[in-house]
C-alpha positions in Angstrom: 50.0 97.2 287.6 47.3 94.5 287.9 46.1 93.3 284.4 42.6 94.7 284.3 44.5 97.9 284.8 46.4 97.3 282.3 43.9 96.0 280.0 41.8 99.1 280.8 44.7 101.4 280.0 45.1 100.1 276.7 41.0 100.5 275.9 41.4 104.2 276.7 44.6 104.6 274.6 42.6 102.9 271.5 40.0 105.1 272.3 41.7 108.5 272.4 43.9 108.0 269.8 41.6 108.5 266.6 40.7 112.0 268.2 44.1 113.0 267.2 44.4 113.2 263.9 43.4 116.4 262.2 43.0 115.0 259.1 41.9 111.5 259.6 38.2 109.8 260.3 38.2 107.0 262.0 36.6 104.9 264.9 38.3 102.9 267.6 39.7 99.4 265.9 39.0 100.4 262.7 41.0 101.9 259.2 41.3 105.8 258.3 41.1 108.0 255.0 44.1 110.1 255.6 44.7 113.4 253.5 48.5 112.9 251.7 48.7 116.5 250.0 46.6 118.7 248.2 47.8 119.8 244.3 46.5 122.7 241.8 47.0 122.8 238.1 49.9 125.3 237.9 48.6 128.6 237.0 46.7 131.7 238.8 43.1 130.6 239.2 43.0 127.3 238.1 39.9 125.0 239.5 41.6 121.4 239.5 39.3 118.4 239.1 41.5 114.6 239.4 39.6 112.2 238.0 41.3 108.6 238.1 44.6 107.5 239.5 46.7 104.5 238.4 48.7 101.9 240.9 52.0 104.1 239.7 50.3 107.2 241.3 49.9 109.2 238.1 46.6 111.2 238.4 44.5 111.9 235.3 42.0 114.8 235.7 40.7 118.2 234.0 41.4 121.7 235.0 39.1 125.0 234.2 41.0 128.6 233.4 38.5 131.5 231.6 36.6 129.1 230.3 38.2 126.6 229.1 38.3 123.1 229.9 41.9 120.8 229.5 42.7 117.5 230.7 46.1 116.9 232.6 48.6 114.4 234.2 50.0 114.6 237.3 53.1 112.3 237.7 53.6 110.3 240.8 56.5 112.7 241.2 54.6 115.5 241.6 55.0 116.9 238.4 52.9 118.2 235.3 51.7 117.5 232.1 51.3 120.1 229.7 47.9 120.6 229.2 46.7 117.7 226.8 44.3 119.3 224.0 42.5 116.6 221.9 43.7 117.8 218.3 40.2 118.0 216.7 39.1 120.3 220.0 37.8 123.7 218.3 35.6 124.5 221.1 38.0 124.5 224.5 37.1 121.8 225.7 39.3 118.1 226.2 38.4 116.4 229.3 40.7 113.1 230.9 38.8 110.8 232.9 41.1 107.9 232.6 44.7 106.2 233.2 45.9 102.7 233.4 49.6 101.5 234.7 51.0 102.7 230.5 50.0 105.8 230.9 47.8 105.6 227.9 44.8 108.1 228.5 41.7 108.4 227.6 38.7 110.7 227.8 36.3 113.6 225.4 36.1 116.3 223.2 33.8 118.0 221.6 34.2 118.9 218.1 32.8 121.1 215.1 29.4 119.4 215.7 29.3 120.3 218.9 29.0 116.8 220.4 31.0 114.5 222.6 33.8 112.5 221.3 36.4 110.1 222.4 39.8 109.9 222.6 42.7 107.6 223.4 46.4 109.3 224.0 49.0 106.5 223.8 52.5 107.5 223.2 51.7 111.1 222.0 49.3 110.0 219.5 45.7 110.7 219.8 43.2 108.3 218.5 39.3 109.2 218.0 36.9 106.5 219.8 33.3 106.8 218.7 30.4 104.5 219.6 29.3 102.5 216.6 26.2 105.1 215.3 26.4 106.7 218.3 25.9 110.6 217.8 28.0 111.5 220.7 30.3 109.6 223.0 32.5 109.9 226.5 35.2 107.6 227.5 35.4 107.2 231.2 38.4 104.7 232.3 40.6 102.7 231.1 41.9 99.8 232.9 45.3 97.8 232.6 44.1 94.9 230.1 43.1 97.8 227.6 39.5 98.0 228.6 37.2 101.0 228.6 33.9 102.1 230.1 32.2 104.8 229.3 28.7 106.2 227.8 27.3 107.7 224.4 24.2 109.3 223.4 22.0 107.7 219.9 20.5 111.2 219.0 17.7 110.8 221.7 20.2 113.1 224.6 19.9 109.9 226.8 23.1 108.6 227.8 23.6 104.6 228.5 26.4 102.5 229.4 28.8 100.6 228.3 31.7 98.5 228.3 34.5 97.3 225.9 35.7 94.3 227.2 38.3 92.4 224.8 36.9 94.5 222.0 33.6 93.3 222.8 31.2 96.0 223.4 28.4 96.0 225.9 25.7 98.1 226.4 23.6 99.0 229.0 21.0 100.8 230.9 19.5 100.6 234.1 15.4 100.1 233.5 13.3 103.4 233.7 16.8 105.6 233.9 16.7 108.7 231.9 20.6 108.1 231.6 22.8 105.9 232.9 26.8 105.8 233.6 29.6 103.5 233.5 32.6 105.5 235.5 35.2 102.7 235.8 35.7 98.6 235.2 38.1 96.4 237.5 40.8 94.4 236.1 39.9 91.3 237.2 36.3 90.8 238.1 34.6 92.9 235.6 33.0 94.9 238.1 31.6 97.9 236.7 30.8 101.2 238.8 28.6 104.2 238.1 25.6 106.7 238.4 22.1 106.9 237.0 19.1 109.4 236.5 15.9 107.8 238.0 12.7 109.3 236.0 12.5 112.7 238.6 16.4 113.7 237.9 17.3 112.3 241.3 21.0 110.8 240.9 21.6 107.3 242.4 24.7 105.0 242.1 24.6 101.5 240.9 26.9 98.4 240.2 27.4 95.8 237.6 28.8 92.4 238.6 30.6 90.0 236.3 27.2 88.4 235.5 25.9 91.6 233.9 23.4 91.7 237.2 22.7 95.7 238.2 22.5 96.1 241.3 20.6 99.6 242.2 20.1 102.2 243.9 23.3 102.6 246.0 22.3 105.5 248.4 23.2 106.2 251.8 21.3 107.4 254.3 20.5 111.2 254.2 21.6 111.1 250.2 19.9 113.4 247.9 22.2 112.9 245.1 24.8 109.8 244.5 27.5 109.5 242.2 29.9 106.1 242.0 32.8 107.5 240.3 35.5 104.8 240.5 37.0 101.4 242.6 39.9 99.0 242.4 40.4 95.1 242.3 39.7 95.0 246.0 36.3 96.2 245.3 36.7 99.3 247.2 34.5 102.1 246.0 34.5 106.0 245.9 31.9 108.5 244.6 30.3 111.7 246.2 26.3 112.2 247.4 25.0 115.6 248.7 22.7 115.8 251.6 19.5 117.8 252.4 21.2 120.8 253.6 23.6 121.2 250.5 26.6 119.8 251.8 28.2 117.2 249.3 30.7 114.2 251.1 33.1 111.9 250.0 31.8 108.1 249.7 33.8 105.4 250.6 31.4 102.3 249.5 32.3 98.3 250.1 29.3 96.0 248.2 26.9 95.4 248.8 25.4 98.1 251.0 28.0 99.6 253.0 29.3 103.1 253.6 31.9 105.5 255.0 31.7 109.3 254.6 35.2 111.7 254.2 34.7 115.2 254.6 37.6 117.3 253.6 38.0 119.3 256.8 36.8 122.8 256.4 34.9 122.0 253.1 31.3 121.8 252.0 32.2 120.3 248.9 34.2 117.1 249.0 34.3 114.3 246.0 36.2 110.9 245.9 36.7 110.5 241.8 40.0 106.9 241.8 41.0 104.5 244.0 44.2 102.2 243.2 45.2 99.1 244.8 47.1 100.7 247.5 44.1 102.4 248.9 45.4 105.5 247.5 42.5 107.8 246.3 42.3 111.0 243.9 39.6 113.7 244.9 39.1 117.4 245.2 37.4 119.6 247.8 35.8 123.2 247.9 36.7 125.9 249.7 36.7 129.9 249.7 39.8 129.7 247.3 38.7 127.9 244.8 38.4 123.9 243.8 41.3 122.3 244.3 43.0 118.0 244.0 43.6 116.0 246.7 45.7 112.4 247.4 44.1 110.4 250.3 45.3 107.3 251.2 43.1 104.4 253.1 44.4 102.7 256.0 42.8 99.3 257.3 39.2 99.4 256.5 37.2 102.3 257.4 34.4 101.9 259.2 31.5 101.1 257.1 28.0 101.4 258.7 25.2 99.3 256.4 22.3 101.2 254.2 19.2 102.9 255.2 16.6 101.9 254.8 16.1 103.2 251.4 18.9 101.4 249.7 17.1 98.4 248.2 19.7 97.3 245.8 17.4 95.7 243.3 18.7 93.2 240.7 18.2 93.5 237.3 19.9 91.4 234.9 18.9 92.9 231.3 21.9 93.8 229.5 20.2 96.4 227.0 16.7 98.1 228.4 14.9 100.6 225.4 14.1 104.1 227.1 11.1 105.7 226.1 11.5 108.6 228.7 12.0 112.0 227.7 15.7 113.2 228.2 14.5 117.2 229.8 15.5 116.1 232.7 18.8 115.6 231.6 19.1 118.3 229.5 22.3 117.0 227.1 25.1 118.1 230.1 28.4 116.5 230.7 28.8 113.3 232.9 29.8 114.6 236.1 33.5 114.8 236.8 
């Protein structure tokens, strides 16, 4: 065979062999998000929500039955937690959003008051968080050095970030938000990932970068809605954003201002919550059955395609920013998970 036949074969090879996997997107040259296995809480009717996933493979996450709201582990094995109740719960509800390498977890509650709370669970022991004067507040990850991220709410019902890095807290708040939130920090380059409500209750994601620079709105084209939910110490990103017609997709995100879009297949409803440093991601998809938890795992680097036009990813380098908006639009509901 000459060798532009040859070299020919090969391009139509490269070319047809994305096509084949049923539950891989990808382009010709380029990386994948592949679909490992799906999970559900055990129980009849469970609606299973992961939420972060460590570099062992243990998934932190939250699961609904009649009502009632528990957070969970789901070992690397494949196995269960019992359901993990936050001792001063009184209302059903105890929420994990995060898990580092230890296995120390962390998350909210909500109490007698009625208001958010924190907790840590190291060891079997629960330990109560609060925000110095804050009236409620939500941890959202915790990362290998003992770090946390998270939100809390003064009395106003506006939500801003913040960050405990080496015990030292940070707060923030990007300018004009009527809430802002800080989903998940890196180990190593203080990179800080999460969502905020602009002033008409439209969602948008932003980034924080070791300077304390916020860099916003993170949209892709066609987005309506855009949450950042977590990323590892590659920088690699994952969130959700809904579209005009109602359909909400997985977001794979690389900084500045690129994107790839998952779409669990058969679902309407698909959302990318951890990523670890294998490329290994946590999620959950939609379908006629019920919500249900997903590992994906990222080969190469998918194919990213730049912002529209709209993503402007303004800079804004104040650390604290007083709101003065009123908090309707927010309403006093639960970060999304």
């Amino acid at each position: 065979m000459k060798s532009k036949q040859i070299f020919n074969s090969i391009l139509a090879v490269l070319f047809v062999f994305p096509l084949m996997g049923t539950f891989a997107q990808q382009a010709a040259n380029s990386g994948s998000i592949e679909v490992i296995t799906t999970f559900d809480y055990p129980g009849t009717g469970n609606s299973t929500l992961p939420q972060k996933i460590n570099e062992r493979g243990d998934v932190v996450g939250v699961f609904l039955s009649n009502g009632v709201t528990r957070a969970f582990v789901r070992f690397s094995d494949g196995s269960f937690s019992a359901p993990i109740v936050d001792p001063n719960d009184t209302v059903g509800f105890t929420e994990g959003r995060g898990i580092n390498n230890s296995r120390t977890v962390n998350g909210d509650y909500v109490g007698s008051d009625g208001n958010l709370h924190g907790f840590v669970l190291s060891s079997g022991t629960f330990t109560d968080f609060n925000f110095p004067g804050a009236l409620q507040t939500t941890l959202l990850s915790i990362n290998d050095l003992g770090d946390f991220t998270g939100d809390f709410d003064d009395g106003s019902g506006i939500f801003q970030a913040w960050v405990s890095v080496g015990g030292t807290i940070t707060s923030f708040s990007v300018p004009g938000a009527l809430s802002t939130f800080a989903y998940e920090m890196t180990n190593s380059t203080e990179l800080v990932v999460g969502y905020y409500i602009d002033s008409s209750g439209i969602l948008h994601g932003y980034y924080r970068d070791a300077n304390g620079a916020l860099h916003f709105p993170i949209d892709p084209s066609g987005s309506v809605a855009t949450i950042l939910f977590g990323l590892n110490d590659r920088n690699w990103v994952v969130g959700r954003y809904a579209d005009s017609s109602g359909v909400t997709h997985g977001l794979f995100f690389v900084p500045p201002n690129s994107f790839f879009t998952f779409d669990y297949p058969g679902s309407t409803f698909t959302s990318l919550n951890g990523i670890n440093a294998q490329g290994v991601i946590c999620g959950r998809y939609v379908d006629a059955s019920g919500t249900h938890g997903f590992l994906a795992r990222v080969r190469g680097t998918p194919p990213t395609t730049p912002a529209g036009t709209q993503m402007k990813a303004n800079v804004s380098r104040p650390l604290v920013t007083p709101l003065d908006l009123s908090p309707s639009a927010w309403g006093g509901a639960v970060p999304a998970r």
